[in-house]
TORTIMI-784829 format. One record per residue (C-alpha): y, x, z; residue in three letters. Coordinates in steps of 0.5 Angstrom, whole numbers. Each point is the difference from the previous one (the first is absolute). Example, Ala and Ser with C-alpha at 12.3 -4.5 7.8 and 13.67 -1.06 7.14 Angstrom:
BEGIN
+-------+-------+-------+------+
!    py !    px !    pz ! code !
+-------+-------+-------+------+
!    -9 !    25 !    16 !  ALA !
!     7 !     2 !    -2 !  SER !
+-------+-------+-------+------+
END
This chain:
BEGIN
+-------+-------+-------+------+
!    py !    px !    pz ! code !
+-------+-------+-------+------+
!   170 !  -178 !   108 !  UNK !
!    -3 !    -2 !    -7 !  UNK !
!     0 !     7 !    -2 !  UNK !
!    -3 !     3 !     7 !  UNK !
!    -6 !    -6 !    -2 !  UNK !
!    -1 !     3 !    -6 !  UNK !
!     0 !     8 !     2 !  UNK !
!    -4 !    -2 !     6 !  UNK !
!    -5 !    -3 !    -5 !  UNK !
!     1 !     6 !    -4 !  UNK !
!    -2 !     4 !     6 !  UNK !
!    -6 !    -4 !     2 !  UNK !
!    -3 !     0 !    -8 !  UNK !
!     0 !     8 !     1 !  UNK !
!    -4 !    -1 !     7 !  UNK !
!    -4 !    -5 !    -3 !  UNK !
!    -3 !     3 !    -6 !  UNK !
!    -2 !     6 !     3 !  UNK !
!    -3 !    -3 !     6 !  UNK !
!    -5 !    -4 !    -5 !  UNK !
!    -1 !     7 !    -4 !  UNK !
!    -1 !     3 !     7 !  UNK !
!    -5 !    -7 !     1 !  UNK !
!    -3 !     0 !    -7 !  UNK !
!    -3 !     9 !     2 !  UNK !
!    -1 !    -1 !     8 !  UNK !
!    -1 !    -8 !     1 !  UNK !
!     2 !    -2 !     7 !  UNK !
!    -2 !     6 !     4 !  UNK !
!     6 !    -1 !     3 !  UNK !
!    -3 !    -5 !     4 !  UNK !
!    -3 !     4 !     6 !  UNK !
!     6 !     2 !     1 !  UNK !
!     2 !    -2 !     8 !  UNK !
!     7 !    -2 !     0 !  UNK !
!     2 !     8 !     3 !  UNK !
!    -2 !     3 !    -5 !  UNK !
!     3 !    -4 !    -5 !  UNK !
!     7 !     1 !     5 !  UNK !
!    -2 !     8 !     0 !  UNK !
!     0 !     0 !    -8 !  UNK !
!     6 !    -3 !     0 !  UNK !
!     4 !     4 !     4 !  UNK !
!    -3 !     6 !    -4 !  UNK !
!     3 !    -3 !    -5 !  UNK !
!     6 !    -1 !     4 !  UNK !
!     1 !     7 !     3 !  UNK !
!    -1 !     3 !    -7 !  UNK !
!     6 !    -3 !    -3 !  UNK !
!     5 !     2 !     6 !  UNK !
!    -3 !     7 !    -2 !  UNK !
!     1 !     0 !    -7 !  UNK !
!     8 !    -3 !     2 !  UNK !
!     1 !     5 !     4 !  UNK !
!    -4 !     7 !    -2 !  UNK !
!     4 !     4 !    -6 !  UNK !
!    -8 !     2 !    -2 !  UNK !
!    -5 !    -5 !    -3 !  UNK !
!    -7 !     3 !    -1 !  UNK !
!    -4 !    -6 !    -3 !  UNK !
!     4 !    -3 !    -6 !  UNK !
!     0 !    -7 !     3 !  UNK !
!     7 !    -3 !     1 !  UNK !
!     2 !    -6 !     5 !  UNK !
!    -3 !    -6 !    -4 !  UNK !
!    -6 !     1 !     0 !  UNK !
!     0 !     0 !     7 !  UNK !
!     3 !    -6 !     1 !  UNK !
!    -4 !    -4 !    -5 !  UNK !
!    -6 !     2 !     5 !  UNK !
!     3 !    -2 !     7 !  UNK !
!     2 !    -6 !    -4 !  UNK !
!    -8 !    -1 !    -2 !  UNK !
!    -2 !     2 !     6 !  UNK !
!     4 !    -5 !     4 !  UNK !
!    -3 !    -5 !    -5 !  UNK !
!    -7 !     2 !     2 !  UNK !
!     1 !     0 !     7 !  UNK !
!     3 !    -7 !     0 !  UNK !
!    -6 !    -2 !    -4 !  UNK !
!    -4 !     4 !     6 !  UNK !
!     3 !    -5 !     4 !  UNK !
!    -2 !    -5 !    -2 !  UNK !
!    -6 !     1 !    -2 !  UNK !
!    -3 !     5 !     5 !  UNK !
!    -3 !     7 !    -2 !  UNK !
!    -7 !     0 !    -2 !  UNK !
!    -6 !     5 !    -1 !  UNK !
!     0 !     0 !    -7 !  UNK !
!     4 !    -2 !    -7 !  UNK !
!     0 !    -7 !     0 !  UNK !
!     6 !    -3 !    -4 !  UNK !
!    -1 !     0 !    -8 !  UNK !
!     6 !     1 !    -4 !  UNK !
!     3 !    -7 !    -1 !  UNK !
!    -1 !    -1 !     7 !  UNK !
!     4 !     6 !     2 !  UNK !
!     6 !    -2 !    -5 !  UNK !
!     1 !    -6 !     2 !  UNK !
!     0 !     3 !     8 !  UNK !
!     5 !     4 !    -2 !  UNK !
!     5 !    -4 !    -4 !  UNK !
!    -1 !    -4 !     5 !  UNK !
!     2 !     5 !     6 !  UNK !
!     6 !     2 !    -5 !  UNK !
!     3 !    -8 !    -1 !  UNK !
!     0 !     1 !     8 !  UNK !
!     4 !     6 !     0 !  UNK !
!     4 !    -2 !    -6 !  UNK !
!     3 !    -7 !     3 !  UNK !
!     1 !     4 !     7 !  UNK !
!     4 !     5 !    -4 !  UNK !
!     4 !    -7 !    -3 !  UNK !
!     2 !    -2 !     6 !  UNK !
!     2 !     6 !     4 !  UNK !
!     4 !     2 !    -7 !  UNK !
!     3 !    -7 !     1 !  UNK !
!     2 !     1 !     7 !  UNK !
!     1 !     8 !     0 !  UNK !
!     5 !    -1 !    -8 !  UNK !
!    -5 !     6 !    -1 !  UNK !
!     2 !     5 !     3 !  UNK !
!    -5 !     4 !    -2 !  UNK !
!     4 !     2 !    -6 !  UNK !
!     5 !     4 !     4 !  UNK !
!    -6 !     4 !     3 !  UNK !
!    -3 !     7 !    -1 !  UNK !
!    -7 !     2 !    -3 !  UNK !
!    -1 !     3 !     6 !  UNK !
!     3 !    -5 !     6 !  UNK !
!    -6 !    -4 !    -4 !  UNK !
!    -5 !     6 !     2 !  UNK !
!     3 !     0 !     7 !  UNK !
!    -1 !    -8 !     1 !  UNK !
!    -7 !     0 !    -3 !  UNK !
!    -2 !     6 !     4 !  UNK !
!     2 !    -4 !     6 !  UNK !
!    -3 !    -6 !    -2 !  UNK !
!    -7 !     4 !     0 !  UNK !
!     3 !     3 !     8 !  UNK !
!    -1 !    -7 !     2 !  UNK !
!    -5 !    -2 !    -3 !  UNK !
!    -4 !     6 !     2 !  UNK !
!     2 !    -2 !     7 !  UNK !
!    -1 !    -7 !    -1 !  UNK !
!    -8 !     2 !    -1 !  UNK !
!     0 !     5 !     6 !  UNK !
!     2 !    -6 !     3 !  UNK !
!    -7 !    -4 !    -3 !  UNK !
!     5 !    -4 !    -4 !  UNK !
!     4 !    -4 !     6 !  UNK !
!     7 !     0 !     0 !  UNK !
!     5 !    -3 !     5 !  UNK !
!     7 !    -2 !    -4 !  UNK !
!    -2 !     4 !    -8 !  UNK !
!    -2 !    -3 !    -5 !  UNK !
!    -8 !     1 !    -3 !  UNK !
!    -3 !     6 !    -4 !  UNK !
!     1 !    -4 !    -5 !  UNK !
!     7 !    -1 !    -1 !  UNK !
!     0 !     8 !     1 !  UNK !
!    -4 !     0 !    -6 !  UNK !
!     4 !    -4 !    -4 !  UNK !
!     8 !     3 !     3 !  UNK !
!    -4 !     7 !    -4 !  UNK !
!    -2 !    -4 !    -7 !  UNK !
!     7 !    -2 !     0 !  UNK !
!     4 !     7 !     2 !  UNK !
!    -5 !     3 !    -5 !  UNK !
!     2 !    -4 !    -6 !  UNK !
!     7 !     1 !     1 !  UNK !
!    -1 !     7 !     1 !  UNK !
!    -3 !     0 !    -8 !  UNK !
!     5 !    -5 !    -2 !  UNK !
!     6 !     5 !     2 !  UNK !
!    -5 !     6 !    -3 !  UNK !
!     0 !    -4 !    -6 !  UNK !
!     8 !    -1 !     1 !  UNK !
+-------+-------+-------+------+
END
C-alpha cells in the first residue's frame, strides 16, 4: 500500500499542476458550470478513451493519459461545485481554488486507503480498459441520478460516484506508467 500511496500522489501532482496552469490562464471560469455539464465533459472524456483502446486508427496525437488527468480534474471540480453551488461569474482566486482542490483529493485519496485496505487492492489485477468500463458506468448513474433530480433510493450520492471515477482514473495512469 506504501507504493500505491506514493503513485497515487505521483498521479494526483501531474493532475494538480496542470489544474493550477489551466487556473493561472482561465481563472475559475469552470465555476458556471452546472453539475451536468461537468458529468457530460467527463463522459467526453471517458468515451474517447474507450475509443482510443478500441480503434486501430487515432486521428488526434493525444494518448489516454491525458484523458484521464481531465476526468480526474473535472470529478475534482464538480465535487467542489457541489459543495459550493454554481454561480454566474468566477469567483474563486487561485489560493482559494487549490485549497478546495487538495481538499477534494485528501477525501477521495482516504476512501481510496480504505476500500484498498478491504478490497487488498484489486485494482492492480485489473485492465486499463475494465477502468474505462467502470468509469463510463459511474457517469451512467450519475447521469440518472441527475435526470432523477438527484433523489436515490438504495445508491450512493453523486458524489461517491465522483470520487469512485478519480480513483479508477488514477489507477488507470499508474497502470499506463507501469
Amino acid at each position: 500500500m506504501q507504493n500505491t500511496s506514493k503513485q497515487y500522489n505521483a498521479v494526483i501532482k501531474t493532475c494538480r499542476d496542470l489544474f493550477i496552469n489551466k487556473m493561472s490562464d482561465y481563472g475559475s471560469a469552470w465555476r458556471i458550470l452546472r453539475l451536468p455539464s461537468l458529468t457530460d465533459q467527463i463522459f467526453i472524456k471517458a468515451q474517447r478513451i474507450r475509443g482510443l483502446q478500441q480503434n486501430d486508427v487515432q486521428k488526434v496525437d493525444e494518448g489516454q493519459e491525458p484523458e484521464f488527468i481531465g476526468i480526474i480534474n473535472y470529478c475534482i471540480m464538480a465535487l467542489i461545485q457541489i459543495d459550493k453551488g454554481v454561480v454566474e461569474q468566477p469567483d474563486l482566486g487561485l489560493d482559494n481554488a487549490i485549497a478546495l482542490y487538495d481538499q477534494k483529493v485528501a477525501l477521495t485519496k482516504k476512501l481510496m486507503e480504505d476500500k484498498n485496505h478491504d478490497y487488498g487492492e484489486a485494482w492492480r489485477d485489473m485492465r486499463v480498459s475494465s477502468l474505462t468500463d467502470l468509469i463510463l458506468q459511474k457517469l451512467l448513474r450519475v447521469k440518472q441520478i441527475e435526470d432523477n433530480a438527484g433523489k436515490t433510493i438504495v445508491s450512493e450520492g453523486i458524489d461517491a460516484n465522483y470520487q469512485d471515477m478519480i480513483n479508477y482514473a488514477i489507477f488507470a495512469m499508474i497502470h499506463l506508467k507501469s
